[in-house]
mmJSON file of the N, C-alpha and C atoms, coordinates in Angstrom:
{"data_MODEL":{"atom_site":{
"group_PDB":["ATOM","ATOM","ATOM","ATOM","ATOM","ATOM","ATOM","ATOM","ATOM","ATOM","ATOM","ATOM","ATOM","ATOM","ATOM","ATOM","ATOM","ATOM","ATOM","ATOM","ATOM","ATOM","ATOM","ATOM","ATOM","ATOM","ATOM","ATOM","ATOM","ATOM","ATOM","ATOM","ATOM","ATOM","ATOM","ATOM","ATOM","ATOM","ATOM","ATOM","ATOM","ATOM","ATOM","ATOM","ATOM","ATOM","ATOM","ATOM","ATOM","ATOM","ATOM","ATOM","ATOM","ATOM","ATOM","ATOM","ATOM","ATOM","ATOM","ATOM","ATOM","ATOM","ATOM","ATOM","ATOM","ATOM","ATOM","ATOM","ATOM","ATOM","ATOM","ATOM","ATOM","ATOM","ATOM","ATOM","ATOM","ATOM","ATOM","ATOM","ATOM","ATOM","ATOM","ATOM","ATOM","ATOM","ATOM","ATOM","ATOM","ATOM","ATOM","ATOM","ATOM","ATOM","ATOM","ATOM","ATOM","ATOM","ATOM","ATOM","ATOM","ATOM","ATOM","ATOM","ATOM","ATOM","ATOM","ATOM","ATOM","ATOM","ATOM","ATOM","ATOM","ATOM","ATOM","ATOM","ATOM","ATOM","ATOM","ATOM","ATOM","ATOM","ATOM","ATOM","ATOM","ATOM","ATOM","ATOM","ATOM","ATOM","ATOM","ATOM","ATOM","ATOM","ATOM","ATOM","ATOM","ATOM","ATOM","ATOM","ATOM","ATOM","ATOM","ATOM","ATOM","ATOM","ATOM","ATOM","ATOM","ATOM","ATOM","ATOM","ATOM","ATOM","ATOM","ATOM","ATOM","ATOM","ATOM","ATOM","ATOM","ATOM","ATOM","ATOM","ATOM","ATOM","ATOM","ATOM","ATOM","ATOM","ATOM","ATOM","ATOM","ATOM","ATOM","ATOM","ATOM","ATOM","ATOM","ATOM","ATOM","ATOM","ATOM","ATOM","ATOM","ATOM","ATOM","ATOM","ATOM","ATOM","ATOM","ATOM","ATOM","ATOM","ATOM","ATOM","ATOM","ATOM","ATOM","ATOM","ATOM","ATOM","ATOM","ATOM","ATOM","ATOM","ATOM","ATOM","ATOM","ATOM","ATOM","ATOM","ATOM","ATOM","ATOM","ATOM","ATOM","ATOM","ATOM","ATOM","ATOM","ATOM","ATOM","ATOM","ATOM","ATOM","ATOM","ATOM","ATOM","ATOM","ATOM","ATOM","ATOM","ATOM","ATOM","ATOM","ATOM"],
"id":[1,2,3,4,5,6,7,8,9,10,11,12,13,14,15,16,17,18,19,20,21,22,23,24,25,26,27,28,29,30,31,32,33,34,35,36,37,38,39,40,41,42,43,44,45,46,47,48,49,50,51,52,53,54,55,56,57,58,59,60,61,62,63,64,65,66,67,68,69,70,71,72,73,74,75,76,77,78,79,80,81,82,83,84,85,86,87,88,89,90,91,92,93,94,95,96,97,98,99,100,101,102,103,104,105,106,107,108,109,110,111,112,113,114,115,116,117,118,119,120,121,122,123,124,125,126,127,128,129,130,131,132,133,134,135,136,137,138,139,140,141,142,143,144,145,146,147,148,149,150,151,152,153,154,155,156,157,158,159,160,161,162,163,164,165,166,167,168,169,170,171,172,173,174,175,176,177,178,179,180,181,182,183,184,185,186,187,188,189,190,191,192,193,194,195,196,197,198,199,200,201,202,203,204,205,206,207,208,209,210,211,212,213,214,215,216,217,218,219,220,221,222,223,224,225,226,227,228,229,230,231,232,233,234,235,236,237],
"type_symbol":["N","C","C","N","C","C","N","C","C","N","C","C","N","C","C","N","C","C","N","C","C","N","C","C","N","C","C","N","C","C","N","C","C","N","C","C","N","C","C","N","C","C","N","C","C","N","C","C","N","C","C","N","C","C","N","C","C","N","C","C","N","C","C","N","C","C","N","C","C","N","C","C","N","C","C","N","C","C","N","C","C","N","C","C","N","C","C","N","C","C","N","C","C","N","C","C","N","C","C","N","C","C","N","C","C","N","C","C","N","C","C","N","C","C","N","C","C","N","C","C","N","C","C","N","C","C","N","C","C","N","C","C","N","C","C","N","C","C","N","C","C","N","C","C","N","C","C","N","C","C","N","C","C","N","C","C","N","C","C","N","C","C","N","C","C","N","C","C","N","C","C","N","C","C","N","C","C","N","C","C","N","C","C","N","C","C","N","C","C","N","C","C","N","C","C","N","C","C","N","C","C","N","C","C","N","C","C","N","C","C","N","C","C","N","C","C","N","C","C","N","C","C","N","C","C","N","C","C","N","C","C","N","C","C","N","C","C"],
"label_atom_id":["N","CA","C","N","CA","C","N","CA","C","N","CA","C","N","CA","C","N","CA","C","N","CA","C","N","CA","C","N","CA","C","N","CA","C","N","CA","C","N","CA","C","N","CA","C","N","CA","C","N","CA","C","N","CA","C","N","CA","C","N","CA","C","N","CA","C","N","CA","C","N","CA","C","N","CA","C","N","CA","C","N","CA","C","N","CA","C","N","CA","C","N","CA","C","N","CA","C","N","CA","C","N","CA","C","N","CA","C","N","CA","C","N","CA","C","N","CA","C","N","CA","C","N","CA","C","N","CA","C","N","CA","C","N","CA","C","N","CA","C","N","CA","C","N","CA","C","N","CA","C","N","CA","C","N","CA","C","N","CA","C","N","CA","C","N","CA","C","N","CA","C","N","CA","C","N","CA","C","N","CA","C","N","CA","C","N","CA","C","N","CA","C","N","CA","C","N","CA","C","N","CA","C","N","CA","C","N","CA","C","N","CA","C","N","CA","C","N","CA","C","N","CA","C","N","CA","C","N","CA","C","N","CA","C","N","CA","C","N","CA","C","N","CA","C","N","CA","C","N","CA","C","N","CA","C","N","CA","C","N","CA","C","N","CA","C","N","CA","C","N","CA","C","N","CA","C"],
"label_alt_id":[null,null,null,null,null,null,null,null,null,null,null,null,null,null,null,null,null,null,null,null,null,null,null,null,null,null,null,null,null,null,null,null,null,null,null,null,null,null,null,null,null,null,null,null,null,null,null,null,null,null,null,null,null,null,null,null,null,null,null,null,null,null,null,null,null,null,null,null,null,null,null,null,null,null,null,null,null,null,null,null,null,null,null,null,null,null,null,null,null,null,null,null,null,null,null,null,null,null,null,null,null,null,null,null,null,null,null,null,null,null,null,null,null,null,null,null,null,null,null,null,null,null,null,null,null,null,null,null,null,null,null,null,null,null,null,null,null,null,null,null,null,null,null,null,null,null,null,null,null,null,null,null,null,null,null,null,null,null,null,null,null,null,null,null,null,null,null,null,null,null,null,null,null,null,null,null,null,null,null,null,null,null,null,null,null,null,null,null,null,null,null,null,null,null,null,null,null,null,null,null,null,null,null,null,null,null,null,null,null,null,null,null,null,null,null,null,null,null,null,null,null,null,null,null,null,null,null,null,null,null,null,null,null,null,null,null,null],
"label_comp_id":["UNK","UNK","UNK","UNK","UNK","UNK","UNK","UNK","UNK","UNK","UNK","UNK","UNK","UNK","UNK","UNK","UNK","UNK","UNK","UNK","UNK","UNK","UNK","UNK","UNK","UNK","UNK","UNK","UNK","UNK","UNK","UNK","UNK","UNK","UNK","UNK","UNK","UNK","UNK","UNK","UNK","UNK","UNK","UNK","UNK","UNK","UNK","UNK","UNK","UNK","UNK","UNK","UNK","UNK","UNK","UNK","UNK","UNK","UNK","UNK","UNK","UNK","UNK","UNK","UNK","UNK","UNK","UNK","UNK","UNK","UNK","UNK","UNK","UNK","UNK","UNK","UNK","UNK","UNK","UNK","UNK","UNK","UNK","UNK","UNK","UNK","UNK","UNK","UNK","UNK","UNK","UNK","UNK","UNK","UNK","UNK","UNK","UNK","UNK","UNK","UNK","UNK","UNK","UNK","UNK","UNK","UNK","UNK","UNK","UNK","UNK","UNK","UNK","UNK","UNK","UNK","UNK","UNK","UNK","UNK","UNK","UNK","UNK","UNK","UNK","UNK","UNK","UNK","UNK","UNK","UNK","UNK","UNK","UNK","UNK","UNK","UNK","UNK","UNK","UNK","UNK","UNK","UNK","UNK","UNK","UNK","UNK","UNK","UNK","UNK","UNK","UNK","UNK","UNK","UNK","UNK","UNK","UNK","UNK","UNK","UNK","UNK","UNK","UNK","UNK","UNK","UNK","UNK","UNK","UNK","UNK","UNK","UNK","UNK","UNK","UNK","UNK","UNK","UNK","UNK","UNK","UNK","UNK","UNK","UNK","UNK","UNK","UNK","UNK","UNK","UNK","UNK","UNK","UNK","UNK","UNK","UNK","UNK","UNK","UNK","UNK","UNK","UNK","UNK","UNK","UNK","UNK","UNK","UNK","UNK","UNK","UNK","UNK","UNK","UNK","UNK","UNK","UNK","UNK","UNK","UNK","UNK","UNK","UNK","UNK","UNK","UNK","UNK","UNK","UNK","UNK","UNK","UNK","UNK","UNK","UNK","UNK"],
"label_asym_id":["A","A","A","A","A","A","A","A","A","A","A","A","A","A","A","A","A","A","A","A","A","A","A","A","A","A","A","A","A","A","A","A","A","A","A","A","A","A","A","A","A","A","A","A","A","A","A","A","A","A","A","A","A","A","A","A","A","A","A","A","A","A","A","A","A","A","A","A","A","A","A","A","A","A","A","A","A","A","A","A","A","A","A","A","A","A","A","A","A","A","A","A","A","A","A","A","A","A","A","A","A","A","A","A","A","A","A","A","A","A","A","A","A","A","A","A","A","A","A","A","A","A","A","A","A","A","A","A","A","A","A","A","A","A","A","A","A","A","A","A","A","A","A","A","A","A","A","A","A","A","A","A","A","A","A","A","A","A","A","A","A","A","A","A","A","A","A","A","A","A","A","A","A","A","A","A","A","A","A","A","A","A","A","A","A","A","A","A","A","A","A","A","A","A","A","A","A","A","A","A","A","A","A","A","A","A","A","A","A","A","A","A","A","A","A","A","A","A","A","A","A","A","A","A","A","A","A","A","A","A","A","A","A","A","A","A","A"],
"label_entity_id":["1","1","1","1","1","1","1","1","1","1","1","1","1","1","1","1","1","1","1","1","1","1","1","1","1","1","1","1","1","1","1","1","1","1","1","1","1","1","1","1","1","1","1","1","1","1","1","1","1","1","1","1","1","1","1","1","1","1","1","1","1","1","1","1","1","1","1","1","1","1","1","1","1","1","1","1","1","1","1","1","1","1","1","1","1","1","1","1","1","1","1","1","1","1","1","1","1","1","1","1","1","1","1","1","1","1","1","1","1","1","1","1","1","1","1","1","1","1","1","1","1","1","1","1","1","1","1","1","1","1","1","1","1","1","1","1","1","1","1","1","1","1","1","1","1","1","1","1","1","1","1","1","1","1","1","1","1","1","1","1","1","1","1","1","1","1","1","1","1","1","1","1","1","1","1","1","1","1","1","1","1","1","1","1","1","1","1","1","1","1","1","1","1","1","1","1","1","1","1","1","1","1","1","1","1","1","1","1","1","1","1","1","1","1","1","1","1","1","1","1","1","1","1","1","1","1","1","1","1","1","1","1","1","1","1","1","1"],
"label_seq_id":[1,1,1,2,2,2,3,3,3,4,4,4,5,5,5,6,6,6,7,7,7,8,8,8,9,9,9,10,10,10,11,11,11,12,12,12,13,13,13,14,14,14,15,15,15,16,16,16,17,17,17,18,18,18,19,19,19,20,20,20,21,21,21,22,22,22,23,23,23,24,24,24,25,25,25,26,26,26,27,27,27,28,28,28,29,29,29,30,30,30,31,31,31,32,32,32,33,33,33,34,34,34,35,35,35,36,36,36,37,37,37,38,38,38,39,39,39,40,40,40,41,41,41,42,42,42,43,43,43,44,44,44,45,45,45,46,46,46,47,47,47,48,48,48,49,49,49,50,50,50,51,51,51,52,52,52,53,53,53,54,54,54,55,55,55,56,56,56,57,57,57,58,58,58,59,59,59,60,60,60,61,61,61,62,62,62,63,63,63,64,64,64,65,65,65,66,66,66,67,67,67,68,68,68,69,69,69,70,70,70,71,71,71,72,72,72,73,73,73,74,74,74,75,75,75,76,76,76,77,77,77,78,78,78,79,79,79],
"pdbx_PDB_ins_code":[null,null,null,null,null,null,null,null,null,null,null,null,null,null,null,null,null,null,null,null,null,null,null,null,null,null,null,null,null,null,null,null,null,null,null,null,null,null,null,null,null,null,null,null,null,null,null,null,null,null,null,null,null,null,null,null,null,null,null,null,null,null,null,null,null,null,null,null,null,null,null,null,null,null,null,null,null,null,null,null,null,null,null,null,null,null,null,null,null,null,null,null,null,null,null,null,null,null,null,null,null,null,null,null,null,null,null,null,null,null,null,null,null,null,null,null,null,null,null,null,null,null,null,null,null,null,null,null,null,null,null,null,null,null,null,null,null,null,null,null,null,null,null,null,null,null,null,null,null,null,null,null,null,null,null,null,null,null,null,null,null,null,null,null,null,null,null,null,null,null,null,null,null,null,null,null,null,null,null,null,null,null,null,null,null,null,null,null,null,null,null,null,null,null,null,null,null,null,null,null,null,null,null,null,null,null,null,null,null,null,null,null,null,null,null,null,null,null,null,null,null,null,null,null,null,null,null,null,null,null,null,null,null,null,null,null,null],
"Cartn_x":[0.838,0.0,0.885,0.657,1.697,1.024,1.606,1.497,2.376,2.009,2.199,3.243,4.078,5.175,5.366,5.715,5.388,6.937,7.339,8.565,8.863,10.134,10.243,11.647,12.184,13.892,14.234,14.813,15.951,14.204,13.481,12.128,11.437,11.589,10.431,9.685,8.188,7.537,6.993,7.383,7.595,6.748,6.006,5.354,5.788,5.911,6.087,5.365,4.967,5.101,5.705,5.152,6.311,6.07,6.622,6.006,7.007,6.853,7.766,8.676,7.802,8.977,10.144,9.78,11.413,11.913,11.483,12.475,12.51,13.728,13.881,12.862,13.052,12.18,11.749,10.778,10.469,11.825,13.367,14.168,14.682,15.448,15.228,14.851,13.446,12.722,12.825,12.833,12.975,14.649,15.579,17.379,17.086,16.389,16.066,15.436,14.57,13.445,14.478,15.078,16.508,17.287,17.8,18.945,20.213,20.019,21.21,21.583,23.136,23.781,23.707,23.181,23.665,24.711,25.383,26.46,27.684,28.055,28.2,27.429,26.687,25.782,25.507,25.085,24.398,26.142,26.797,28.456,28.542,28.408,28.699,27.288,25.97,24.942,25.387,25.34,26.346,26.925,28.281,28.924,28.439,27.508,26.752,26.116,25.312,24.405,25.652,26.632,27.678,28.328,28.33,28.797,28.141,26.794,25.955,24.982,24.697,23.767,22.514,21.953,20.442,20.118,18.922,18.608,18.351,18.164,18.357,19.368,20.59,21.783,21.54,20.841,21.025,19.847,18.736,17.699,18.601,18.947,19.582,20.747,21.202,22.21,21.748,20.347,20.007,19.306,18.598,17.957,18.676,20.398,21.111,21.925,21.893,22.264,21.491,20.003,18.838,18.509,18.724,18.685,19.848,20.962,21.903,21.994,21.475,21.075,20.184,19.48,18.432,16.837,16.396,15.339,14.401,13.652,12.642,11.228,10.319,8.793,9.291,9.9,9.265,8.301,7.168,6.126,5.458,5.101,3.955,2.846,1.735,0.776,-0.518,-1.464,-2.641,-3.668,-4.214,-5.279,-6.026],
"Cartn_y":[-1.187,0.0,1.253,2.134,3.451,4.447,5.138,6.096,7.7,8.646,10.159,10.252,11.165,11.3,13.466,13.902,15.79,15.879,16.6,17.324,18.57,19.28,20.554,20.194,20.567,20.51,21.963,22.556,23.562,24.796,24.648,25.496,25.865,24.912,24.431,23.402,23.226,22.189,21.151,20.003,19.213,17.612,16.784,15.724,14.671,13.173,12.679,11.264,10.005,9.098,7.882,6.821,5.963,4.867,3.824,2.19,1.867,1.145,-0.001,-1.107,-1.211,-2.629,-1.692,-0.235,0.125,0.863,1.689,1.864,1.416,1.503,1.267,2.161,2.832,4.49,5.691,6.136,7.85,8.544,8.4,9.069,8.653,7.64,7.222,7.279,7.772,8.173,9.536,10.053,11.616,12.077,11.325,11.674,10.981,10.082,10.082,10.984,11.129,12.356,13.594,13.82,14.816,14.853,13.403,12.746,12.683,13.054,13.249,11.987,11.038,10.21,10.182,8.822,8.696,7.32,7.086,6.377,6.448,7.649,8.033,7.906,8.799,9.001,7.268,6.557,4.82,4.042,4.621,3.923,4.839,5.557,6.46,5.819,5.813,5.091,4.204,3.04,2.104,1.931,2.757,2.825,3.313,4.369,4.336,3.381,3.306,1.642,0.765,0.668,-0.558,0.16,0.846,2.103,2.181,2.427,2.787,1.987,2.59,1.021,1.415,2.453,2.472,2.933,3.082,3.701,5.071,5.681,6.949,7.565,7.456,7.722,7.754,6.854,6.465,7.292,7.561,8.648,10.296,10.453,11.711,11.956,10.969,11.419,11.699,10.562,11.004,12.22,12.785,13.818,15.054,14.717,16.057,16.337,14.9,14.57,15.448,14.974,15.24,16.56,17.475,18.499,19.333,19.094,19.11,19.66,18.533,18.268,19.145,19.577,21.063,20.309,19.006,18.732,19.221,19.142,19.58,18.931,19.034,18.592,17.134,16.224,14.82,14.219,14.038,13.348,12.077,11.217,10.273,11.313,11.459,11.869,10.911,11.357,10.24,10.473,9.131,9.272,8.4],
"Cartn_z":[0.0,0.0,0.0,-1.128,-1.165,-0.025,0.84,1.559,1.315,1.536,1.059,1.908,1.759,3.194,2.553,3.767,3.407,3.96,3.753,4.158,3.754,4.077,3.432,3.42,2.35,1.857,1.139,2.26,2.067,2.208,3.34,3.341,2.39,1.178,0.272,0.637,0.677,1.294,-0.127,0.257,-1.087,-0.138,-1.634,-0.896,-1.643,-1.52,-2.324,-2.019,-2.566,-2.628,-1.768,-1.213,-0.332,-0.522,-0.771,-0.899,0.058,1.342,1.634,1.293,0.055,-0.406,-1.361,-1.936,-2.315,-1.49,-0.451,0.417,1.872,2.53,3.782,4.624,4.432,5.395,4.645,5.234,4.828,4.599,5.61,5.256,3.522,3.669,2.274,1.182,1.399,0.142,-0.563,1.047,0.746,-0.111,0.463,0.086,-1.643,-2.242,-3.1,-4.161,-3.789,-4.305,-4.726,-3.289,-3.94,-4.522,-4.919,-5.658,-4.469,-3.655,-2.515,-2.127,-2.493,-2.315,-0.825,-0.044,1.195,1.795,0.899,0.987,2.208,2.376,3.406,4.794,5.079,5.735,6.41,5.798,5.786,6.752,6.24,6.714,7.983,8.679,9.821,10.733,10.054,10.868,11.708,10.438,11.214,12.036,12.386,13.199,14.84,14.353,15.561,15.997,15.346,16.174,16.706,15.812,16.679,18.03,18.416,19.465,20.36,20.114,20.767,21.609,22.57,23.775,23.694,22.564,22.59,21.108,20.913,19.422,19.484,20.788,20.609,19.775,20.041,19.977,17.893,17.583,16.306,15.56,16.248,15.849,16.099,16.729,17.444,15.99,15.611,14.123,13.524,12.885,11.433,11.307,12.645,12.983,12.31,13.516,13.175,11.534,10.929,9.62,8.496,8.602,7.279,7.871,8.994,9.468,8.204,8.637,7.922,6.417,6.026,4.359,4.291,4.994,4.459,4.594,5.393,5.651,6.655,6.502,8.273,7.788,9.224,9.082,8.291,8.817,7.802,8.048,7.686,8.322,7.413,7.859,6.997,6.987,5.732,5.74,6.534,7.503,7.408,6.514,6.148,4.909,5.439],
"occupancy":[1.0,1.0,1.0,1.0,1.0,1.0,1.0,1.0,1.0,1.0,1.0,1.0,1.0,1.0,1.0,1.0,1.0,1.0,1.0,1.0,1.0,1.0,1.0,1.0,1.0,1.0,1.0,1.0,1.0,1.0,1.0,1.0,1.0,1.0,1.0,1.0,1.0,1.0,1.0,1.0,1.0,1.0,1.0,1.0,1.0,1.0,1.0,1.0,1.0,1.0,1.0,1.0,1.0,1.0,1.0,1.0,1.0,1.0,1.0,1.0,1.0,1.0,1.0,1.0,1.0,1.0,1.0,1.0,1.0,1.0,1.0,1.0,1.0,1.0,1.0,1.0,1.0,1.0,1.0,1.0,1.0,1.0,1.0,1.0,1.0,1.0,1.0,1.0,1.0,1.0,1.0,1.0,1.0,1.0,1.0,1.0,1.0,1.0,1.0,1.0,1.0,1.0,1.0,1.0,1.0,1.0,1.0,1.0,1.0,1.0,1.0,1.0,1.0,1.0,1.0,1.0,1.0,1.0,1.0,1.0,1.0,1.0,1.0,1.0,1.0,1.0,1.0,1.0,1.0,1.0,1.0,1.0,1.0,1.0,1.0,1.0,1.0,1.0,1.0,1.0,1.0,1.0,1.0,1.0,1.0,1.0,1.0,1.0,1.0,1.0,1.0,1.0,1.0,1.0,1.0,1.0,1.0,1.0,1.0,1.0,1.0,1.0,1.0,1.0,1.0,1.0,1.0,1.0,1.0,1.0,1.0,1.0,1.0,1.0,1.0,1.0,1.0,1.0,1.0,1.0,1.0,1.0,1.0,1.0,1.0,1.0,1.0,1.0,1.0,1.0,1.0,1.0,1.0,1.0,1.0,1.0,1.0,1.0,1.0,1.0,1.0,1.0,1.0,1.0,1.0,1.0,1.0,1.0,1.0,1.0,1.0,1.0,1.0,1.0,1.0,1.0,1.0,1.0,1.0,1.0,1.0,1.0,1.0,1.0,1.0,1.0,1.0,1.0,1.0,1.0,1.0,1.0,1.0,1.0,1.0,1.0,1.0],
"B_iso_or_equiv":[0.0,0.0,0.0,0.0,0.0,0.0,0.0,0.0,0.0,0.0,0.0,0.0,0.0,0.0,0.0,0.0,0.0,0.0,0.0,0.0,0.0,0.0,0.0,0.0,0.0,0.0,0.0,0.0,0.0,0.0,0.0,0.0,0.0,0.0,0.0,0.0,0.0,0.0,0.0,0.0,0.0,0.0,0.0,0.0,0.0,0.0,0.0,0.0,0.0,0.0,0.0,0.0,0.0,0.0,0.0,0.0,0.0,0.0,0.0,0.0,0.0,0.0,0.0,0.0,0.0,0.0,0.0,0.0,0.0,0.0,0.0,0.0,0.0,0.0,0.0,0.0,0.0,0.0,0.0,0.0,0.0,0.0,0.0,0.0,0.0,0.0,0.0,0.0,0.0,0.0,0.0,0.0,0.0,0.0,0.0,0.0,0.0,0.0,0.0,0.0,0.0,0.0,0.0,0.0,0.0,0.0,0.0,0.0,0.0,0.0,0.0,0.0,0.0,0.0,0.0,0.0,0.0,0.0,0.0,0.0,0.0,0.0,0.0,0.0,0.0,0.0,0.0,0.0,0.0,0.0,0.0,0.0,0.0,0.0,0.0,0.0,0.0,0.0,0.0,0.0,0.0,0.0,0.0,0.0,0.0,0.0,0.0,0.0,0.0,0.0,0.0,0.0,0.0,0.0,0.0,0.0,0.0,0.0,0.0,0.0,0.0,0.0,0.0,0.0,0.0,0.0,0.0,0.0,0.0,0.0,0.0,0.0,0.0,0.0,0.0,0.0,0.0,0.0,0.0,0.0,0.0,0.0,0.0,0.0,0.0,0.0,0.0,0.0,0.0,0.0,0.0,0.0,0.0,0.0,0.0,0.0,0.0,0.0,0.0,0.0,0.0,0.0,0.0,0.0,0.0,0.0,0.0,0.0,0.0,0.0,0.0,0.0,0.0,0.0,0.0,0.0,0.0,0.0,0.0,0.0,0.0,0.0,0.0,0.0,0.0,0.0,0.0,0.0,0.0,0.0,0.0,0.0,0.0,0.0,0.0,0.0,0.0],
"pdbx_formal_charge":[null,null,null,null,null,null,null,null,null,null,null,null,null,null,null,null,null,null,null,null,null,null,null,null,null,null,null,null,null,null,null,null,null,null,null,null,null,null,null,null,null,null,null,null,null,null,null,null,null,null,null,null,null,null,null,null,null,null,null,null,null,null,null,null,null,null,null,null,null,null,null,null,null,null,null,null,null,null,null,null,null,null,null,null,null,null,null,null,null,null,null,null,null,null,null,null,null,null,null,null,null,null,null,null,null,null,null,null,null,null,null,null,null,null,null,null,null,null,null,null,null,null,null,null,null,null,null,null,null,null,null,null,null,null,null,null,null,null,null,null,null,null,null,null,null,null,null,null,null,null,null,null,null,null,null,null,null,null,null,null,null,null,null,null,null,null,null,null,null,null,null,null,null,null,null,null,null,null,null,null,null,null,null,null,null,null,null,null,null,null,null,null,null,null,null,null,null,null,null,null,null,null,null,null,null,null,null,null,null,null,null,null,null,null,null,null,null,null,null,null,null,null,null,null,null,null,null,null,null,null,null,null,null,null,null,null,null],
"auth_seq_id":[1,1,1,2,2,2,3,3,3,4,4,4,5,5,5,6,6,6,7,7,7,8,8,8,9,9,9,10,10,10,11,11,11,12,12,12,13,13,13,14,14,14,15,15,15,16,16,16,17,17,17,18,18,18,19,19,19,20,20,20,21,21,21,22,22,22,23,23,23,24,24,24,25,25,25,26,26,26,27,27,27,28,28,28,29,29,29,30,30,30,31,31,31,32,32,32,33,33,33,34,34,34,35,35,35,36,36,36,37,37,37,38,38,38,39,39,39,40,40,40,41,41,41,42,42,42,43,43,43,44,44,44,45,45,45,46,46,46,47,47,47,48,48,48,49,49,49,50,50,50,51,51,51,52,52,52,53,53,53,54,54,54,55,55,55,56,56,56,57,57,57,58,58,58,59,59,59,60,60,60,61,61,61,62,62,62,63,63,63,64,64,64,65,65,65,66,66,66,67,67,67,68,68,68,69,69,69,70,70,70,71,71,71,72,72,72,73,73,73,74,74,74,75,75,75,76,76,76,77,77,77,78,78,78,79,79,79],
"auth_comp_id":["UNK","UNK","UNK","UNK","UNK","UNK","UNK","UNK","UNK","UNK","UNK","UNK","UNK","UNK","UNK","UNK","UNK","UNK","UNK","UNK","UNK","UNK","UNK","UNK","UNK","UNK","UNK","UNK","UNK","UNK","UNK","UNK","UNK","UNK","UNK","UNK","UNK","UNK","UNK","UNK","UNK","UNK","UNK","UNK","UNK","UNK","UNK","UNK","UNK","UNK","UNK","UNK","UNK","UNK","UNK","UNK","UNK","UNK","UNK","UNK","UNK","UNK","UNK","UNK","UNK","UNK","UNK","UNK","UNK","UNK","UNK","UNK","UNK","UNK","UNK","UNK","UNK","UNK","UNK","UNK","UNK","UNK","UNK","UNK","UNK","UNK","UNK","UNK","UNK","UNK","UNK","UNK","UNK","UNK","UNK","UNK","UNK","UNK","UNK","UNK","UNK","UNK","UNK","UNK","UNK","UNK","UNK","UNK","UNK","UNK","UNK","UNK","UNK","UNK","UNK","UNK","UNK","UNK","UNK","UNK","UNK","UNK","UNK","UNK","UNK","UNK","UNK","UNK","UNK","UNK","UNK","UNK","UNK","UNK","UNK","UNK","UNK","UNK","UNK","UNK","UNK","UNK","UNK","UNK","UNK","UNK","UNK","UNK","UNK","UNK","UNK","UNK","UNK","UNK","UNK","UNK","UNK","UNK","UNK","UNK","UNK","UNK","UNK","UNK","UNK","UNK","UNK","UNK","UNK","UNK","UNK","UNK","UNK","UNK","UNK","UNK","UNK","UNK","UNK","UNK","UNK","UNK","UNK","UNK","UNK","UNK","UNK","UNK","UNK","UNK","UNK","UNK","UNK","UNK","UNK","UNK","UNK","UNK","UNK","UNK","UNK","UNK","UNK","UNK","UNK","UNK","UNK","UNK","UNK","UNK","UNK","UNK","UNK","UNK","UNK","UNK","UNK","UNK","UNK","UNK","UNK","UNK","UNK","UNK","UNK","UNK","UNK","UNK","UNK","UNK","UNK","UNK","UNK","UNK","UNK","UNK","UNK"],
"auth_asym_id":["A","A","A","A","A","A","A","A","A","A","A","A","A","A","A","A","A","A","A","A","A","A","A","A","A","A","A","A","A","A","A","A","A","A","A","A","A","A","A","A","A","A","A","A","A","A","A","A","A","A","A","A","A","A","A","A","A","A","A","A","A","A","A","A","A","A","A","A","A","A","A","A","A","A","A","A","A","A","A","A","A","A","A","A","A","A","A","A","A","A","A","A","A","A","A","A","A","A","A","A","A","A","A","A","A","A","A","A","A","A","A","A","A","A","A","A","A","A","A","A","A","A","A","A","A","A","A","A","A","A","A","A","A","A","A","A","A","A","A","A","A","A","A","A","A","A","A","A","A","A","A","A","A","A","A","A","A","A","A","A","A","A","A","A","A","A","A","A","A","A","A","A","A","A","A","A","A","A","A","A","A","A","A","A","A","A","A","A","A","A","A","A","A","A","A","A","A","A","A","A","A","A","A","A","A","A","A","A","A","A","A","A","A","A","A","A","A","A","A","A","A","A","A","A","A","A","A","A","A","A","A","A","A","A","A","A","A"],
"auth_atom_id":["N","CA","C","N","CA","C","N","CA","C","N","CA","C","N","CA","C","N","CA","C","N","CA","C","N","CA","C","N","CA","C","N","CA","C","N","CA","C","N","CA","C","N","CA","C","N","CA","C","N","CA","C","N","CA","C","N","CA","C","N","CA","C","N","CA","C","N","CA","C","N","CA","C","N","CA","C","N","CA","C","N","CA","C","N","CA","C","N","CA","C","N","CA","C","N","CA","C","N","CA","C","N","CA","C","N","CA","C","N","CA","C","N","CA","C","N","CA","C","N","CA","C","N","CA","C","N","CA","C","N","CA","C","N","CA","C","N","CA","C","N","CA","C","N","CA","C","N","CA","C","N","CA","C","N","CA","C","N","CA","C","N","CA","C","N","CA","C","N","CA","C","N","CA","C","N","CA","C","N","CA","C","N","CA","C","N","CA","C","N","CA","C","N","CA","C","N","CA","C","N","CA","C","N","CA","C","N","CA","C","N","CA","C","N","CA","C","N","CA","C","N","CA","C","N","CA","C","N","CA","C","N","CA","C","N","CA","C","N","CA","C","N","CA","C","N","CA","C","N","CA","C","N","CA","C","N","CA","C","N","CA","C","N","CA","C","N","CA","C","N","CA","C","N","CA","C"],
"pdbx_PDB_model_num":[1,1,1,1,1,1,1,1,1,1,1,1,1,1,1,1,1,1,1,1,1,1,1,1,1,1,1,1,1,1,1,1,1,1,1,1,1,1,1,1,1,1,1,1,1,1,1,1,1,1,1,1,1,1,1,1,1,1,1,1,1,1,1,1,1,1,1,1,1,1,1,1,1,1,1,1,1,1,1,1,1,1,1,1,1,1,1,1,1,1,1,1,1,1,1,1,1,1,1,1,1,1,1,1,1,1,1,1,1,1,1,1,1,1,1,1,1,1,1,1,1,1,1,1,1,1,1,1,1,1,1,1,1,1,1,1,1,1,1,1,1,1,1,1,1,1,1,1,1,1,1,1,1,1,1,1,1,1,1,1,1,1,1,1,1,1,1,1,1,1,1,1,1,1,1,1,1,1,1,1,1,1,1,1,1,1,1,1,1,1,1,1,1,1,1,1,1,1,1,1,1,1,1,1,1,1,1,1,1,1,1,1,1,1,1,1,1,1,1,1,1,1,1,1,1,1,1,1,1,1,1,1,1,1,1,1,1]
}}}
């Protein structure tokens, strides 16, 4: 079942599309949509989760990461 996902990249508010089976996450979809390589980004995750003794720690990156990249408001839409 496709679901809507809203965001704003670089304080343009932009919506797009989401299926589960092609991406991992709403983040995912969105660094797509932009074309923005996260190759990087996916290799430093990593390393946190192996580091780290909770998933906070691992929400708290990608937060300050896609912050970063010029994201805000990511949300699933409800329908």
């Amino acid at each position: 079942m496709a679901r809507r996902i809203t965001y704003k990249f670089k304080n343009q508010p932009r919506e797009i599309n989401f299926a589960k089976d092609k991406y991992r996450d709403m983040y995912h979809a969105i660094a797509a949509a932009e074309g923005i390589d996260l190759t990087n980004y996916l290799k430093m995750e990593q390393q946190v989760e192996m580091t780290s003794k909770g998933s906070s720690a691992v929400r708290n990156f990608r937060d300050q990461e896609f912050a970063r990249m010029g994201f805000s408001d990511v949300y699933f839409i409800k329908e």
